[in-house]
C-alpha positions as CSV (number, residue, x, y, z in Angstrom):
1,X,81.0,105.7,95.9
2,X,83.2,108.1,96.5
3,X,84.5,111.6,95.0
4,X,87.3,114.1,95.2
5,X,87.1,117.7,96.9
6,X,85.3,119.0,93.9
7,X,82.3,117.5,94.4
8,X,82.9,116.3,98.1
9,X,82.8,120.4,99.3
10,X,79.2,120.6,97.4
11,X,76.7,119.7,99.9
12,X,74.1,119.5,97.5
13,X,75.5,116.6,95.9
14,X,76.4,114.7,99.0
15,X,72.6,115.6,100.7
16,X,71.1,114.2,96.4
17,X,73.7,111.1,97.7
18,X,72.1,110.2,100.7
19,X,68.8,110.9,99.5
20,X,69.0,108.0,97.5
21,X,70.4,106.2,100.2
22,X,74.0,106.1,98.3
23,X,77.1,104.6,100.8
24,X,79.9,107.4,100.0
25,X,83.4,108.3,101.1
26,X,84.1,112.2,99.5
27,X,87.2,114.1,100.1
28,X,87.0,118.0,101.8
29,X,88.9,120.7,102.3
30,X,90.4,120.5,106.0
31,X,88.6,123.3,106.6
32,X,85.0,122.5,105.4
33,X,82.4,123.1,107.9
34,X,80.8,119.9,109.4
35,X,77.5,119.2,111.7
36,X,78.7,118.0,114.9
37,X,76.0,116.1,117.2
38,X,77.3,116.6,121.3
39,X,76.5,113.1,121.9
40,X,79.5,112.2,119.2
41,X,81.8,115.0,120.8
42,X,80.8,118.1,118.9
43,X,78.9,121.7,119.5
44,X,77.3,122.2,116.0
45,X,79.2,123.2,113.3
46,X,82.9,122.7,113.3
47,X,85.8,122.5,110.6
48,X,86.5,118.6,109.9
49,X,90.3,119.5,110.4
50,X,89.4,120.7,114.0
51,X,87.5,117.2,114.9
52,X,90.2,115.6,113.6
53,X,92.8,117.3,115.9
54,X,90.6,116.5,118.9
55,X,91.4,112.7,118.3
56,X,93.7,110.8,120.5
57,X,96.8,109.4,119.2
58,X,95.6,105.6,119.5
59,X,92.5,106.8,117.6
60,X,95.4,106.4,114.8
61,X,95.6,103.3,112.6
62,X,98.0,102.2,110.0
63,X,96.0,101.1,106.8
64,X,96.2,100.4,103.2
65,X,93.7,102.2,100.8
66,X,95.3,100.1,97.8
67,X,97.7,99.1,95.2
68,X,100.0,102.3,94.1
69,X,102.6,101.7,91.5
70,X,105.2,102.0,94.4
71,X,103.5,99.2,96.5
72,X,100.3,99.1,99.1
73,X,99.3,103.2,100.2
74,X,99.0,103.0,103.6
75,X,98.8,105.6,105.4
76,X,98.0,106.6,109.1
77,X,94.0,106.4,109.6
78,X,91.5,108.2,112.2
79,X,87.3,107.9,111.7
80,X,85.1,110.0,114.0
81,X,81.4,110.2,114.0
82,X,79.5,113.3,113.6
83,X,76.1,112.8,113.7
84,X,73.6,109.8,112.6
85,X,71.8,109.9,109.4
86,X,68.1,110.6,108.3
87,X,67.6,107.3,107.8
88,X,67.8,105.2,111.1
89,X,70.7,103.0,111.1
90,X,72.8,105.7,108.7
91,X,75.5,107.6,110.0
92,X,77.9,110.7,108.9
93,X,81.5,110.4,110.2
94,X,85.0,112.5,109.2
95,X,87.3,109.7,107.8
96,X,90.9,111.6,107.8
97,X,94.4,110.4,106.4
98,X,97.8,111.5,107.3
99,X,100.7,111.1,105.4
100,X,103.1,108.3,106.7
101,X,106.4,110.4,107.2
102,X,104.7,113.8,107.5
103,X,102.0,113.5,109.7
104,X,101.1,117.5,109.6
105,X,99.8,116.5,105.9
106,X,96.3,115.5,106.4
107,X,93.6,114.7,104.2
108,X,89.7,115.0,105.6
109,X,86.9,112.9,104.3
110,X,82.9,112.7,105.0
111,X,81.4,109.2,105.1
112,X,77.7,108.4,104.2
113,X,77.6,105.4,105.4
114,X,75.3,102.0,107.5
115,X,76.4,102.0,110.8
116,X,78.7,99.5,111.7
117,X,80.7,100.1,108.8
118,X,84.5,99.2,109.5
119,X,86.8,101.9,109.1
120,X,88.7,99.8,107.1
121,X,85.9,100.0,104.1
122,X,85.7,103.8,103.8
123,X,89.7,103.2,104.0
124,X,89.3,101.2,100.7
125,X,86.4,102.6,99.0
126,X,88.6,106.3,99.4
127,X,91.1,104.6,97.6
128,X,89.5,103.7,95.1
129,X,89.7,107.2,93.9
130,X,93.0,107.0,92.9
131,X,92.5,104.3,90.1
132,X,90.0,106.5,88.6
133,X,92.5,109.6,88.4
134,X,95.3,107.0,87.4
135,X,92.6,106.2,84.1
136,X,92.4,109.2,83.4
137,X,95.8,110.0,83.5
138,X,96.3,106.9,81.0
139,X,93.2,108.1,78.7
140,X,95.3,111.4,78.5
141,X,98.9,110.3,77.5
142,X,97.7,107.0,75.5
143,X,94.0,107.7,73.8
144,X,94.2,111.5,73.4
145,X,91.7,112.1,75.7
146,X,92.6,115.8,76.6
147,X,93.8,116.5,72.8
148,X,90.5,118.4,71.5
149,X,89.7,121.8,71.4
150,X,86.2,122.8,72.5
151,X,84.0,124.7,69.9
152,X,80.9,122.6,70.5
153,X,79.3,120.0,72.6
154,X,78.9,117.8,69.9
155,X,82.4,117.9,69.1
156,X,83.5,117.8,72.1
157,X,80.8,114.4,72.2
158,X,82.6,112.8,69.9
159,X,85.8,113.5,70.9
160,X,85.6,111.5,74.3
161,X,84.0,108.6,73.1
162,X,86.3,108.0,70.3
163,X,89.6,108.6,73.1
164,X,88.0,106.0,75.4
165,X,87.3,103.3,73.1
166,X,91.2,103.8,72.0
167,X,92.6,103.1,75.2
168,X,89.9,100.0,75.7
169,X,91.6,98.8,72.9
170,X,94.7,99.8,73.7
171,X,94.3,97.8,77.1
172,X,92.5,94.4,75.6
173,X,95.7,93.9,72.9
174,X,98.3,94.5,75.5
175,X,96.2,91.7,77.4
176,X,96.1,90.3,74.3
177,X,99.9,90.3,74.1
178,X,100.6,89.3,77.6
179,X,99.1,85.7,76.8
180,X,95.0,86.8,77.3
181,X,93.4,88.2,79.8
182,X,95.0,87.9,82.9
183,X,92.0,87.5,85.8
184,X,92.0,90.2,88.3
185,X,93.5,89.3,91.3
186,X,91.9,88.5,94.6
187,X,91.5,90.7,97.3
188,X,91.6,89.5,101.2
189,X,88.5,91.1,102.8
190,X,89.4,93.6,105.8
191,X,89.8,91.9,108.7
192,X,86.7,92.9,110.7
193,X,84.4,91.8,107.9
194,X,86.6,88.2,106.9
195,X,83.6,86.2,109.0
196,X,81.1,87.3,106.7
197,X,83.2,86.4,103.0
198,X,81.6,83.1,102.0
């Protein structure tokens, strides 16, 4: 699962997350407060920007988080464990991701996550963010989904409903008109995982 800084800076919702033992990647402020363990390089609490600057340069990687409308995102990569989880076998790490060009621009993550998780799958599972804003984005210009004006819940109800059945529709007939449903297309697994893909 993941989640943008909204919900990613509430720690209520990330602790009600791994109480249910829910995998998550959730974007933070750069300066959000972290638990750092000493045996994974921290004293306590510490801001996930600062853990990040203690990194080495080859701690860098270059990885894709997905399919942009200008191409592949990739972006420069670093992961560094904070602490294990509650649950044995769990662990919390700072995923971070600086811009390709302008490497000051950083963007910090927290990670729920089993250990041994590649980095490469809280890479993709962060990008996966962006294809929910980029629906939401299309339910806005094409179904009308921001056109309402709130005076009750239950219009308000019936209002949203309505805007995303349009643009379901609106997305089956331009499959429709592109000769049916086109299948989606398959993705290669990361590399450190491609000797478990059957």
């Amino acid at each position: 699962m993941t989640a943008d800084e909204g919900y990613g800076n509430d720690d209520a919702f990330r602790q009600a997350l791994e109480t249910r033992a829910q995998a998550d990647v959730a974007a933070v402020e750069r300066a959000h407060t972290v638990s750092a363990w000493p045996p994974y390089g921290g004293l306590g609490q510490a801001r996930a920007c600062g853990l990040i600057a203690a990194l080495p340069p080859a701690a860098w990687q270059r990885l894709s988080c997905g399919e942009g409308a200008q191409g592949a995102r990739a972006c420069g990569w670093a992961c560094r464990r904070v602490r294990p989880a509650r649950p044995r076998g769990w662990v919390h790490a700072v995923p971070a991701r600086r811009h390709p060009t302008r490497p000051d621009e950083l963007a910090s993550y927290l990670a729920y996550a089993p250990e041994g998780t590649p980095p490469e799958e809280s890479v993709r599972v962060a990008g996966t963010r962006w294809a929910v804003e980029d629906t939401i984005k299309l339910a806005k210009g094409q179904g009308g989904l921001d056109h309402y004006e709130v005076r009750s819940w239950a219009g308000w109800h019936r209002h949203i409903p309505l805007a995303l059945r349009a643009l379901a529709i609106l997305a089956a007939e331009a499959a429709r008109a592109r000769g049916g449903s086109q299948p989606a297309p398959k993705r290669s697994a990361p590399a450190a995982c491609r000797s478990c893909v059957g």
